[in-house]
N, C-alpha and C positions, 0 to 999 in steps of 0.2 A: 503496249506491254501485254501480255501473255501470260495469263495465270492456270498453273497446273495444279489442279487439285489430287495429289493420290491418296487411295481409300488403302488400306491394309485389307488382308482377308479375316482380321479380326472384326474390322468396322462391320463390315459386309454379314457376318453371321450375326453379330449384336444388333445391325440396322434387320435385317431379317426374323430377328427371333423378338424385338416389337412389337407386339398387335396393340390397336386401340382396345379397350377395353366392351366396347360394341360387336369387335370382331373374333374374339376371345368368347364374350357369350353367347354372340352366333353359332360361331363352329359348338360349343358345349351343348348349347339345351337343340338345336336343329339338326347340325350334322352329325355329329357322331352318332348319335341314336341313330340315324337312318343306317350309320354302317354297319354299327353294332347287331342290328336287329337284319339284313340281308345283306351283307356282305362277309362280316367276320369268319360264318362257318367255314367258309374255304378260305380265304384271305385274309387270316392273322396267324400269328406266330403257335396260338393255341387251336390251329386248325388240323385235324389228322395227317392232311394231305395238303400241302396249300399248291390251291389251281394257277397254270399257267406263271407259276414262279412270282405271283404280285401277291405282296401284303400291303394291304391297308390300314393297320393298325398303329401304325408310325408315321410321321411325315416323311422321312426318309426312305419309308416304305413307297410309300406311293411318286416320290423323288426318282426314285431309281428308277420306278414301272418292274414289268415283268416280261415277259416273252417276246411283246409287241413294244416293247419301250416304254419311255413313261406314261403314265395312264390318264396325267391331268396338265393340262397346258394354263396355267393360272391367266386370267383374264381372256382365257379363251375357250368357251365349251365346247364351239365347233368343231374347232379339233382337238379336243381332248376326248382319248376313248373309252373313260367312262362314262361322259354323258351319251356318246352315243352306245356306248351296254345297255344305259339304264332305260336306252327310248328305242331301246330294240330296231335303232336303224338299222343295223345289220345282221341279215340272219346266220352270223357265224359268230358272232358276238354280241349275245342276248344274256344281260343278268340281271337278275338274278336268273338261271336258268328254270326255273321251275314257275315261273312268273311273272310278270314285270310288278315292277314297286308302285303306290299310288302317285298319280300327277303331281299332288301338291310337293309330295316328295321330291319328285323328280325334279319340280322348279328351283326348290330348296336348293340343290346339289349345282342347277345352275347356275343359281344368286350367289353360292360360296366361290362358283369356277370364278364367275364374271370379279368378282370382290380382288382375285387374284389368290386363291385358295388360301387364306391364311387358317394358320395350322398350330397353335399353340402345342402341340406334342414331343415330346425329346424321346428319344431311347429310352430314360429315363422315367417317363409317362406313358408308355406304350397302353395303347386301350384304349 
């Protein structure tokens, strides 16, 4: 016998929009400060200009990606191409542009890719 389990696309946004409660204050007190503080100027909704069409300021934001697609591959930094902005592997996509961010930082940001980015932000929450 064969058991077919189907999910609704309801399940799928409510299993999604779950974080443990570790993971919730991960992303709060580590990452969003890091974005907050070199990332936002260009990449959120209260940027003059937002670069290369990605905002970071929503999960959805960073869902979609921007010019290059999306920006984060959850459970994979490798290719996600904000971890390689932030570690300046390539010199066509270096950010924070004016600097690179401190290491610990940058680990940070891979501890959240590898985690599977979770994201407690809605449209809703934006910030």
């Amino acid at each position: 016998m064969v058991l077919v389990a189907l999910i609704t696309p309801l399940q799928l946004v409510a299993a999604e929009a779950e974080l443990s409660p570790d993971d919730h204050s991960f992303f709060e007190k580590k990452v969003r400060p890091i974005l907050v503080e070199h990332c936002y100027s260009c990449h959120s909704t209260e940027a003059k200009k937002v670069k290369g069409n990605l905002l970071l300021d929503t999960k959805a934001g960073w869902q979609l990606g921007g010019d290059i697609g999306p920006t984060i591959i959850p459970g994979d930094p490798e290719k996600s191409p904000l971890i390689q902005a932030v570690r300046y592997d390539d010199p066509d996509l270096e950010m924070p542009p004016k600097g690179s961010i401190p290491n610990a930082q940058i680990e940070t940001l891979i501890e959240w890719v590898e985690r599977g980015a979770p994201d407690p932000r809605t449209d809703a929450s934006a910030g």
